[in-house]
C-alpha positions as a Markdown table, in Angstrom:
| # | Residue | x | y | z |
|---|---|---|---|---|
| 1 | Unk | 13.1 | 12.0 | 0.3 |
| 2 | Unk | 13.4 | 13.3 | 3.9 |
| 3 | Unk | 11.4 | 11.2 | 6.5 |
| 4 | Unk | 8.6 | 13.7 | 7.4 |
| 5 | Unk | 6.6 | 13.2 | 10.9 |
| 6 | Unk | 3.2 | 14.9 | 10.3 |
| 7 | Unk | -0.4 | 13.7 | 10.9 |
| 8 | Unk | -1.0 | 13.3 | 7.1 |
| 9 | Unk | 2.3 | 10.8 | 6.8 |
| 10 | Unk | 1.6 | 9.4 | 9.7 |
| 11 | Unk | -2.1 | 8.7 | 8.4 |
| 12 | Unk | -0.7 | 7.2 | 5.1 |
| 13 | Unk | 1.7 | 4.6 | 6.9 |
| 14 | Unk | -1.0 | 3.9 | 9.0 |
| 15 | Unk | -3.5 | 3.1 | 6.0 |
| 16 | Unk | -0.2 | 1.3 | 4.5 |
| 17 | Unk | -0.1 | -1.2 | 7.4 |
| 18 | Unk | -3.8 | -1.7 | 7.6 |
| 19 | Unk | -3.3 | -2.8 | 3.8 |
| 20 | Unk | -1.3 | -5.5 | 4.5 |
| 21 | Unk | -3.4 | -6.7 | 7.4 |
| 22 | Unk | -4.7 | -10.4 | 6.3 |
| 23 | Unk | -8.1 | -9.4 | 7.6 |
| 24 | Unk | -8.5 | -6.3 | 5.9 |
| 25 | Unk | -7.1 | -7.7 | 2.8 |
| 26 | Unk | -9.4 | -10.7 | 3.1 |
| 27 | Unk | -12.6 | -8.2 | 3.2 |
| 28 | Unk | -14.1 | -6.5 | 0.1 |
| 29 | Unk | -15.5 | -2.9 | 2.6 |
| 30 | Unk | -12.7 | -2.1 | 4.4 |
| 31 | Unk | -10.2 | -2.9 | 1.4 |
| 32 | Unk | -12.4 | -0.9 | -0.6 |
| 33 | Unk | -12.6 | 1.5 | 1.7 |
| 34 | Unk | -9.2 | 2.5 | 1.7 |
| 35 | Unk | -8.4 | 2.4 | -1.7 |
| 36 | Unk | -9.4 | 5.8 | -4.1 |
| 37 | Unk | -11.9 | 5.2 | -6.6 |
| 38 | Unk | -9.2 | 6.3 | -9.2 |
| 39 | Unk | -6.7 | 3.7 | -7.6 |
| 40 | Unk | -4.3 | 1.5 | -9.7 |
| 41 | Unk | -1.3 | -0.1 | -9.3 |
| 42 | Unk | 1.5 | -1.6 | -11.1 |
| 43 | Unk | 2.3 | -4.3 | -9.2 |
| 44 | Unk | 5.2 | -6.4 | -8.2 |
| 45 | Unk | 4.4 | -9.4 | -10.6 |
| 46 | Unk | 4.3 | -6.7 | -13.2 |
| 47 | Unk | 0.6 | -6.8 | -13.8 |
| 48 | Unk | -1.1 | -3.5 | -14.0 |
| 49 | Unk | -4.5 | -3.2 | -11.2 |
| 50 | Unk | -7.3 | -1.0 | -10.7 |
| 51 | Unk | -9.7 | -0.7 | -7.4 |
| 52 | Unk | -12.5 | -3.2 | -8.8 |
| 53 | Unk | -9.9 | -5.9 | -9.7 |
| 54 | Unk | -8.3 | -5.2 | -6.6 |
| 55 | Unk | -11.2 | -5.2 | -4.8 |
| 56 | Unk | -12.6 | -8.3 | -6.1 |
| 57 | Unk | -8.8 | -10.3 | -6.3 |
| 58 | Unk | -7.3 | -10.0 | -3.1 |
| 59 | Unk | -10.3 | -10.8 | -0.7 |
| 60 | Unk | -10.2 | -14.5 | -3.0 |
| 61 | Unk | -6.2 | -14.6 | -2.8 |
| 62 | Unk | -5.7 | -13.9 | 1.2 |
| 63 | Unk | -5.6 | -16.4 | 3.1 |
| 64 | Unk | -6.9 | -16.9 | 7.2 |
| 65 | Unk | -3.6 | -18.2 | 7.6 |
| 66 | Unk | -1.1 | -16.1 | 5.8 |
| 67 | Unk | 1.1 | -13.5 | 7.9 |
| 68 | Unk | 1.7 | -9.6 | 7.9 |
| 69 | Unk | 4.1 | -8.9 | 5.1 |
| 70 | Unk | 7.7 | -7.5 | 6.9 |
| 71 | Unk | 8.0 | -3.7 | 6.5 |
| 72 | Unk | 11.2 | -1.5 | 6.7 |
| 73 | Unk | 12.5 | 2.0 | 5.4 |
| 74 | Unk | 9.3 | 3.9 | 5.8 |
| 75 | Unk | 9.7 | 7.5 | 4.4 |
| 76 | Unk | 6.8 | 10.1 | 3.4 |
| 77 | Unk | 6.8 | 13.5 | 2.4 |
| 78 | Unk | 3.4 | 15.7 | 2.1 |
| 79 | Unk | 3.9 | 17.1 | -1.4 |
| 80 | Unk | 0.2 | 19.3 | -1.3 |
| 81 | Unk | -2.4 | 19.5 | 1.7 |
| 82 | Unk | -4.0 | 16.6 | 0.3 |
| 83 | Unk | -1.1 | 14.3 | -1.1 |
| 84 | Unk | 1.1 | 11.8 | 0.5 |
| 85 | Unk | 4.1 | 10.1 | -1.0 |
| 86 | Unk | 5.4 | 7.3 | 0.7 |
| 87 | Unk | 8.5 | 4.8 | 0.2 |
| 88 | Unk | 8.9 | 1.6 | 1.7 |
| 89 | Unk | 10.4 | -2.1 | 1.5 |
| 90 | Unk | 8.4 | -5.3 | 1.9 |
| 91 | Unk | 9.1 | -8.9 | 2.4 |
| 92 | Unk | 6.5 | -12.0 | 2.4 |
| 93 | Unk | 7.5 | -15.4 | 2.0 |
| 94 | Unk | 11.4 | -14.6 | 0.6 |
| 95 | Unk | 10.0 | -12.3 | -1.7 |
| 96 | Unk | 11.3 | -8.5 | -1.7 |
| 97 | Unk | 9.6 | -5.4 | -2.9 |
| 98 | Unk | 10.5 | -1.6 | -3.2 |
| 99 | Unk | 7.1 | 0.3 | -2.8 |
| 100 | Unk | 6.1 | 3.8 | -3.7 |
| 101 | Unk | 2.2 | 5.0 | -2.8 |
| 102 | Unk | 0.5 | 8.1 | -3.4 |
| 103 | Unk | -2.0 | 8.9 | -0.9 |
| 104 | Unk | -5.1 | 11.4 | -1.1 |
| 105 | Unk | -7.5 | 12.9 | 1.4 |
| 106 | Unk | -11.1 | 12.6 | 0.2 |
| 107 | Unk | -14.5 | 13.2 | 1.6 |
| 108 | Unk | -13.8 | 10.1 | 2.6 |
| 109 | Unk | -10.8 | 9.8 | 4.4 |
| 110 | Unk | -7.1 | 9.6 | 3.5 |
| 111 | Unk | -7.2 | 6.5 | 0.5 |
| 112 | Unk | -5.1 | 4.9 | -2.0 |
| 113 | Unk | -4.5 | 6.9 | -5.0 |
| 114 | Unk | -1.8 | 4.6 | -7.0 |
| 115 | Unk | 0.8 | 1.9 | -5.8 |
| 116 | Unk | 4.0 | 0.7 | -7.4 |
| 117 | Unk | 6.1 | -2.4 | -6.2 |
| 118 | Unk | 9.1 | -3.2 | -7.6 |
| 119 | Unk | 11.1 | -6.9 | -6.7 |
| 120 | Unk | 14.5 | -6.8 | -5.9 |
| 121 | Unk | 16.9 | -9.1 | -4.3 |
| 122 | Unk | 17.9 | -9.0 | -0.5 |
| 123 | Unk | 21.5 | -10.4 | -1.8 |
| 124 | Unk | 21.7 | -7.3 | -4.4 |
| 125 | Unk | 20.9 | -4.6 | -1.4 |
């Protein structure tokens, strides 16, 4: 996957890091705002998500107090005019992840359209 600099990427990483924002995480609107009404993920602990447990999960799980997750390797290509793929690593709290998002434009704005997050070890990397 080449790393692609358009707006549309450039959008998606942006929607990406506001995703991972505490606050934004902590509140039901502006998660649900950025997540498609089709979302679902399947998610790092293995469990499989869709927007309404999403919605109504992470707002209870965030914390004031916890911190930005640490992001590296961002890639994104533009595979139609109104889909994103994007690639990236996370870590939070000694915890690694491989993520891969798909990203549509809507009436509404660029959202969410699926998530995957896969652990992995820093050591193995």
């Amino acid at each position: 996957m080449t790393d692609v600099r358009n707006t549309a990427v450039e959008v998606a990483v942006e929607g990406e890091l506001k995703l991972l924002d505490p606050e934004v995480r902590r509140s039901p609107e502006l998660l649900g705002s950025l997540l498609h009404p089709e979302f679902h993920e399947f998610g790092a602990s293995g469990r499989r998500w869709d927007r309404a447990s999403t919605v109504s999960r992470l707002p209870a799980q965030t914390d004031p107090a916890d911190r930005y997750a640490v992001t590296s390797g961002f890639k994104g290509v533009q595979l139609a005019p109104d889909v994103v793929h994007l690639v990236f690593d996370t870590e939070c709290n000694g915890r690694h992840a491989h993520r891969s998002s798909l990203w549509r434009r809507t009436d509404d704005g660029w959202q969410l359209y699926f998530h995957q997050g896969t652990p992995f070890s820093a050591e193995g990397e």
